[in-house]
N, C-alpha and C positions, 0 to 999 in steps of 0.2 A: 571506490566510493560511488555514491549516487552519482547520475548522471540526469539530467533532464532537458526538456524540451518541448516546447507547442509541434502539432504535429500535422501532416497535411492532411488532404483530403482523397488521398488515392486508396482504394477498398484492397486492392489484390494486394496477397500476401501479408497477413498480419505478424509474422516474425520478421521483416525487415523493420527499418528503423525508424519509417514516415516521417524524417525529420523537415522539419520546416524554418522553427527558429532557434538554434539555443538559448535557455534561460539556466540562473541559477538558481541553489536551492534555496537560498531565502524570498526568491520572487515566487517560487514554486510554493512556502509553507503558506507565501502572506496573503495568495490568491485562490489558494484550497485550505488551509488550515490544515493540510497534513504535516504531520511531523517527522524529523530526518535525527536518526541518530547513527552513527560509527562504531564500532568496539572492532578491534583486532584480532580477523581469527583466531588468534591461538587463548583470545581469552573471551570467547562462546561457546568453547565447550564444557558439558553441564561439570565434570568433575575440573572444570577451572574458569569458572565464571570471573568476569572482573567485577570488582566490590562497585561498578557502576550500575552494571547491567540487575545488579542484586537488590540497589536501589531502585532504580527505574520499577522495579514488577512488584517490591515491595509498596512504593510510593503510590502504586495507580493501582494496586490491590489485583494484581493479576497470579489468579493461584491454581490455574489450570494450564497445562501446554502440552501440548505434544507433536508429533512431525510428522512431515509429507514429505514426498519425493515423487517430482513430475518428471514422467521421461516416459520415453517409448513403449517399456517395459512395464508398464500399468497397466489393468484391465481397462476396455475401450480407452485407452489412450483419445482416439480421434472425437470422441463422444463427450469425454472428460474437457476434453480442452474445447470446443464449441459452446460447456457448457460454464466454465472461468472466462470467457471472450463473450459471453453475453452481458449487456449495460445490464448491472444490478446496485442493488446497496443492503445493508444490515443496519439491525436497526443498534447494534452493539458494535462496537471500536473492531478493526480490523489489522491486527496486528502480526505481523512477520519478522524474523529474525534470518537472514538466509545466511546458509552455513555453507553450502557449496553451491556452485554452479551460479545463475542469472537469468534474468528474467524480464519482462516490462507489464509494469503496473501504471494502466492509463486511468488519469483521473481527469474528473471535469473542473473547472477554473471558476468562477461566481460567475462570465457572461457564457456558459454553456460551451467554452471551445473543450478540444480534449488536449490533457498535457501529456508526454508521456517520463515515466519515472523508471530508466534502467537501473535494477539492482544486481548486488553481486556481494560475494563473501564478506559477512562484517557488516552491513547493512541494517538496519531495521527500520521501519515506517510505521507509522500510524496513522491510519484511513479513518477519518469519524462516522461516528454511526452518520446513516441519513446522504451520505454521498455516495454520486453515484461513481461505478469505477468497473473496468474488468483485469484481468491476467493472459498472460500468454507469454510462453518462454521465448526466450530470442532464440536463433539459429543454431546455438549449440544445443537445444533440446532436450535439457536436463536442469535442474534446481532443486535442491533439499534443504528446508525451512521448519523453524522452527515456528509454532502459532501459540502463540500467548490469548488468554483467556480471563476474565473477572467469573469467575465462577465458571460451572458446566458450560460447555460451550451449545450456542443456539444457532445451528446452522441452515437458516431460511434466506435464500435470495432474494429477492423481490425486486422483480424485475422493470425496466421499464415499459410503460407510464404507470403503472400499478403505483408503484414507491411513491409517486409526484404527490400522492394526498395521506401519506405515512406521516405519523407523528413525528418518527426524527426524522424526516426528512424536511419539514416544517421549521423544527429547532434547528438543524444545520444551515438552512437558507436564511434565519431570521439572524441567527450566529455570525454567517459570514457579510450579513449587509448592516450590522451594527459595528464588527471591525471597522468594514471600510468606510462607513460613515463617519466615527469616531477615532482614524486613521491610527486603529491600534494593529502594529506590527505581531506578526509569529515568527519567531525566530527559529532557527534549526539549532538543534541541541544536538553538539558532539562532545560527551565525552569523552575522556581522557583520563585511563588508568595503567 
């Protein structure tokens, strides 16, 4: 399952694990509004989905997905991955299901620190449009995901400071200082099927 953590500030080597403090994932949803969900490997794969994850894509109208697989063995591999490890955001939900392997998806927190979110089989997240975030596998140098969509997918980075005067970037910062003004919690949602 998820792992997470605020992260320090040492630059070399971004597949180690920059740990600085552990947090959990409900401090981690309630200070990014990302969301944490679980399903059981053996019921993420597409001919035996569990009746949860079937709601989940039904509920948020997610009717596009298809997969990737990061690892060595990729065209520009080293090109690929400098360009997942640059701060960017979308202006649409970013969503992942990883089915093998692991990875660290770093997000920023409401006061700009970066957190980081190890994932691993069974996983899934939801990045909100308008936040910033990048990728990079951990040490084992392999992960295969599945990427959930509301429609065609629109795949435009926008990088930073660009993003800073984006419309959802706008609604996400205004999203998350209305939670925490009106100290409404996000909770991690793990199903259970």
């Amino acid at each position: 399952m998820v792992q997470c953590w605020y992260m320090d500030d040492r630059k070399e080597d971004p597949q180690d694990d920059h740990l600085l403090e552990e947090i959990d994932t409900t401090t981690l949803c309630n200070r990014t509004g990302v969301e944490v969900w679980y399903f059981h490997p053996d019921q993420i794969r597409p001919d035996n989905e569990s009746p949860s994850l079937i709601k989940l894509k039904k509920d948020r109208g997610y009717t596009y997905e298809d997969e990737i697989k990061v690892d060595p063995s990729m065209e520009n591999y080293e090109a690929k991955l400098k360009t997942f490890f640059s701060e960017h955001l979308h202006s649409d939900e970013e969503i992942r299901l990883i089915l093998e392997g692991s990875g660290f998806f770093d997000v920023r927190d409401r006061e700009d620190k970066w957190m980081r979110i190890h994932v691993f089989a069974g996983d899934l997240i939801i990045l909100p449009a308008g936040m910033y975030h990048r990728f990079i596998p951990d040490k084992h140098n392999f992960i295969r995901a599945r990427r959930l969509f509301v429609g065609e997918p629109i795949w435009t980075p926008i990088n930073r400071p660009d993003g800073d005067a984006h419309p959802c970037r706008e609604v996400y910062v205004e999203h998350l200082h209305h939670n925490d003004k009106n100290g409404i919690e996000k909770h991690v949602l793990e199903p259970i099927s």
